[in-house]
N, C-alpha and C positions, 0 to 999 in steps of 0.2 A: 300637114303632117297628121298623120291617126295618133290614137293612142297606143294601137301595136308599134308603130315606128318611134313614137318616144319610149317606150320601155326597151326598145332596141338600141336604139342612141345613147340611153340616158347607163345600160348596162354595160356598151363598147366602151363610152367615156370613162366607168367605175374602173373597168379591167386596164386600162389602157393609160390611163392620165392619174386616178384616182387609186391605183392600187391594189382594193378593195373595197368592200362596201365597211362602212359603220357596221358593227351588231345592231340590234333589231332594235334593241331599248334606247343606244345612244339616238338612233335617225327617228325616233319616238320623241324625244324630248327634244333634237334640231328641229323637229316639225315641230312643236312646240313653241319653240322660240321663231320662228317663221310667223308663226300666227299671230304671234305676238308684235312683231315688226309690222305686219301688214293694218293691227288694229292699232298700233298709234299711229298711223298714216291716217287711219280713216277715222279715229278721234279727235285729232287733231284737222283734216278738211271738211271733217262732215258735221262734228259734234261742235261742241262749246269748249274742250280745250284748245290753245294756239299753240303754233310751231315754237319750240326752241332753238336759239343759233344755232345754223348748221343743219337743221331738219327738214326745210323749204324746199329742200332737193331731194328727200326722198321718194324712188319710184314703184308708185300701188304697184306698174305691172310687173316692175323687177320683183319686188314681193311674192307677187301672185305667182311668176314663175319661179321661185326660191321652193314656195311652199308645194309647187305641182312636179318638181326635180325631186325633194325628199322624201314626197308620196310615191314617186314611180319607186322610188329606192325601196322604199317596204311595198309595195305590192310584188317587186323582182324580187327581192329576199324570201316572200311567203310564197310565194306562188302563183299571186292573183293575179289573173287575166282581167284589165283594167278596162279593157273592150268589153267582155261579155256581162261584169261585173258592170258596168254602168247603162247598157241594153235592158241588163235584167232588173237596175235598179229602176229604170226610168218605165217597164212595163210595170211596175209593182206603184210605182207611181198615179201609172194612169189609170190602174183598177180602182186602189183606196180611193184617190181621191179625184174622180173623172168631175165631180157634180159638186165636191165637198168646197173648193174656192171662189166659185161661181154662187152658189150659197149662203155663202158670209156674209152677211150685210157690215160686217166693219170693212169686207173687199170692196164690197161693190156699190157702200151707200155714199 
C-alpha cells in the first residue's frame, strides 16, 4: 500500500464509517496522545520502567499504526500530499546531511 492509497483509505473510511473528520486541533492533540501511548510501550520494553497489570499486551505496531491513521487524517484535512512531502523530505535529507552521520565519531566510533 503507498501512501497515496492510504490517504485514500484512510479519507473513504472518515466519510463513510467515521462521519467526518475531527477539526485539525482535536486530530493534533489524538496524535498527541498516540505518541504518547506508543512511548510507554517503548518505556516500558526498551527503558528501565516495567509494565503495569494489563500493559504486557500492549501493541508498538498497533501504535504505530494509530499514530500513522491520525497523521493521514491532518495531512487529508491540510492538504498535504504525504507522497511528495516525504520524497521531498528525504532529498533534503540526503543534501544536509549526505557525509554528516558517516562523520560523527559518536556514529561511527
Amino acid at each position: 500500500m503507498t501512501l497515496q492509497q492510504s490517504q485514500q483509505i484512510v479519507d473513504e473510511w472518515i466519510k463513510t464509517t467515521g462521519v467526518r473528520y475531527f477539526n485539525e486541533l482535536t486530530n493534533m492533540v489524538l496524535l498527541t496522545e498516540e505518541v504518547g501511548e506508543l512511548a510507554r510501550i517503548i518505556a516500558r520494553k526498551y527503558g528501565e520502567q516495567s509494565f503495569k497489570a494489563g500493559e504486557e499486551s500492549m501493541d508498538i505496531a498497533d501504535e504505530m499504526a494509530d499514530i500513522l491513521f491520525v497523521l493521514i487524517c491532518l495531512a487529508n484535512q491540510t492538504g498535504v500530499d504525504l507522497t511528495s512531502a516525504f520524497q521531498k523530505n528525504i532529498e533534503k535529507k540526503n543534501a544536509r546531511d549526505s557525509t554528516r552521520h558517516k562523520n560523527n565519531s559518536r556514529l561511527t566510533g
